[in-house]
C-alpha positions as CSV (number, residue, x, y, z in Angstrom):
1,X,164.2,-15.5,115.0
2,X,163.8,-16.4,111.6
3,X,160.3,-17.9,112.0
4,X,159.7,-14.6,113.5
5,X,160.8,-12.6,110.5
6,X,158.6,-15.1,108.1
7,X,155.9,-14.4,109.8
8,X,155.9,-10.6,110.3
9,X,156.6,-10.6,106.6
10,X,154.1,-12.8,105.3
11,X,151.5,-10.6,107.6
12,X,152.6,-7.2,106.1
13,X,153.0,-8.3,102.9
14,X,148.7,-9.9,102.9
15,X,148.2,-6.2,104.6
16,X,149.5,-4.0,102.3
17,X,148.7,-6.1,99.4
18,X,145.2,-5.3,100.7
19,X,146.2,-1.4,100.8
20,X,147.3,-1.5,97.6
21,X,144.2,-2.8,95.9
22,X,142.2,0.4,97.3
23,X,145.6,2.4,97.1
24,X,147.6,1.8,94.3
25,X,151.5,2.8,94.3
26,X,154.3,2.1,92.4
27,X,156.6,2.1,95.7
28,X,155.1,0.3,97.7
29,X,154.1,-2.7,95.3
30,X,157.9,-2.6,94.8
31,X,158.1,-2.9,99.0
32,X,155.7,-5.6,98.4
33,X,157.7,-7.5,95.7
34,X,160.4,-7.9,98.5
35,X,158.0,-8.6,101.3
36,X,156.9,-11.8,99.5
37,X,159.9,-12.8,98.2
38,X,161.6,-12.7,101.7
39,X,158.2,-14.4,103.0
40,X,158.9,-17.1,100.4
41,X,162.6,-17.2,101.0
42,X,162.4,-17.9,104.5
43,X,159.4,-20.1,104.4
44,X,161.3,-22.5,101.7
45,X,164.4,-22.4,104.3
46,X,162.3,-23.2,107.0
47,X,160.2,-26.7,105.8
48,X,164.2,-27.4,104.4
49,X,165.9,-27.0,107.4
50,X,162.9,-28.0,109.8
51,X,163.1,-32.0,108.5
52,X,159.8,-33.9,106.7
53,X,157.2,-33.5,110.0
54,X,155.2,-30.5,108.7
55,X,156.3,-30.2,104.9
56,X,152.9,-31.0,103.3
57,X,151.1,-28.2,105.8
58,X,153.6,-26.1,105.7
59,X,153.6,-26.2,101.6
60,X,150.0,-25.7,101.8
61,X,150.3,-22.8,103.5
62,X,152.7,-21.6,101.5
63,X,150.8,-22.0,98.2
64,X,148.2,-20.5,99.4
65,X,150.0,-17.7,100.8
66,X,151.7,-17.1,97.4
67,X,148.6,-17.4,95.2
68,X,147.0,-15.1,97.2
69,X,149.8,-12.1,97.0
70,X,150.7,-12.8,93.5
71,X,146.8,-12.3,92.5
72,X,146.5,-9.4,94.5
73,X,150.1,-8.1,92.7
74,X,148.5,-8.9,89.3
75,X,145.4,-7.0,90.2
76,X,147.4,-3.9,91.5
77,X,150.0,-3.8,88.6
78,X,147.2,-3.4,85.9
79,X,145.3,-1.1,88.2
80,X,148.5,1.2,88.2
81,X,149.2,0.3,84.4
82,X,145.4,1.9,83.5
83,X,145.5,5.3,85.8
84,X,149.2,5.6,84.0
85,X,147.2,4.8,80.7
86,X,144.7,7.8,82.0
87,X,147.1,10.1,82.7
C-alpha cells in the first residue's frame, strides 16, 4: 500500500508541476509542496525499510525525481513572484 501511495504521488506531483509551469497558482504549488514531500517521505522509508538490494537505483531515482520537481518549483515560484510584481 505504501508503494502505492509513493507512486501515485510522485506521478501527480511531475503532473501538476507540469500544470503549473503553463498555469501558475499559489494553491496548488502549495498542494505540490506536499505532494513531493510525501513522495520523498515515503520513498526514503521505502529504500530504509526495503534492505540494501535496490538502494543505489532506488536513490537514483529519487534524485532525479527531486531535482526535477524542485526546478520546476523554482521556475513556478518566480513566475508567480513576477505576475504578483505586475499586478
Amino acid at each position: 500500500m505504501l508503494l502505492i501511495t509513493h507512486i501515485i504521488s510522485a506521478l501527480s506531483s511531475l503532473v501538476l508541476t507540469g500544470y503549473l509551469f503553463f498555469r501558475p497558482s499559489k494553491s496548488l504549488l502549495n498542494v505540490d509542496y506536499v505532494l513531493a514531500g510525501l513522495t520523498v517521505g515515503t520513498g526514503v522509508y521505502l529504500i530504509w525499510s526495503g534492505g540494501s538490494s535496490h538502494v543505489v537505483s532506488g536513490t537514483i531515482s529519487g534524485l532525479t525525481y527531486l531535482a526535477l520537481v524542485l526546478v520546476g518549483i523554482v521556475v513556478v515560484q518566480r513566475k508567480l513572484a513576477h505576475l504578483h510584481a505586475d499586478s
